[in-house]
C-alpha positions in Angstrom: 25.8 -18.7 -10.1 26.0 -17.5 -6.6 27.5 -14.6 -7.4 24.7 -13.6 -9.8 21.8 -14.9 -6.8 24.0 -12.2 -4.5 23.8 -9.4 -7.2 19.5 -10.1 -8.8 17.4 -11.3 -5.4 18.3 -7.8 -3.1 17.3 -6.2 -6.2 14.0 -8.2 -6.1 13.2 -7.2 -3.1 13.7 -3.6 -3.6 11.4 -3.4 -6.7 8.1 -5.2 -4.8 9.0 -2.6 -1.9 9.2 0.7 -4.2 5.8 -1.0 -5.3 4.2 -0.5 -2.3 4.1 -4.3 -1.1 4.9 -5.3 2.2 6.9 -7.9 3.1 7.4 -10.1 6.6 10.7 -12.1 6.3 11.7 -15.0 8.0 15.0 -16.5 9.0 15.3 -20.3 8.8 18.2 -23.0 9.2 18.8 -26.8 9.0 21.1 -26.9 11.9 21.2 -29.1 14.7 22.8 -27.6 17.3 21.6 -27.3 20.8 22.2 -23.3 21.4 19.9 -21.4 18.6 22.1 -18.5 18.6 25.7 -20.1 18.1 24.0 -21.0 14.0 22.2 -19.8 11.4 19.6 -17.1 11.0 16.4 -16.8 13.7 13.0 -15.0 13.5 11.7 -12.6 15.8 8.0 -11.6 15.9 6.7 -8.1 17.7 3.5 -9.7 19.1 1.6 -7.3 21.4 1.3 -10.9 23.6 2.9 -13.9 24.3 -0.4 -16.2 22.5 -0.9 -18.2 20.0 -3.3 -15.4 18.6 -0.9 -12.5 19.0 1.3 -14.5 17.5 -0.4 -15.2 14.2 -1.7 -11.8 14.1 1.8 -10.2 14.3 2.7 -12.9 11.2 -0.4 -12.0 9.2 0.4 -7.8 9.6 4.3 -8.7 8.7 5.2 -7.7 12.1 8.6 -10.4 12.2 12.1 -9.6 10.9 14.9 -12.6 10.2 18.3 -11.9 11.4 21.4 -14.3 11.5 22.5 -14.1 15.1 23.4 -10.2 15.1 22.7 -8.5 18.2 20.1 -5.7 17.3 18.5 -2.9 19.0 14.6 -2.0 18.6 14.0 1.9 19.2 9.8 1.8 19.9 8.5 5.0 20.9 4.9 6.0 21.4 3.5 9.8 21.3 7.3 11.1 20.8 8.4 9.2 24.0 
């Protein structure tokens, strides 16, 4: 079973985004340690501004990605610079 959920949900994901639809994913976990990073997946949200309403307006435009602890590197450039 879980080799057939590893092979047909990427798949489903790449047909609704040849399709045109956009996506925000979100990483979740039912772990209890203290130290976020040392488990499971985490969210991060590009929020022009650390409020409540730049928050929910980065989630509502699909500006958050899910990653499970890997350190990653944004490249944001603006006018070529």
């Amino acid at each position: 079973m879980l080799d057939f959920l590893n092979r047909k949900v990427p798949a489903l994901f790449r047909e609704e985004l040849d399709k045109g639809r956009r996506m925000g994913l979100i990483g979740t976990s039912d772990s209890h340690r203290r130290n976020p990073r040392l488990c499971g997946v985490l969210t991060g949200i590009y929020a022009e501004e650390l409020t409540p309403e730049a928050i929910m307006d980065a989630l509502k435009e699909y500006r958050v990605f899910a990653t499970n602890g890997s350190k990653i590197v944004v490249d944001s450039r603006a006018d070529g610079q």
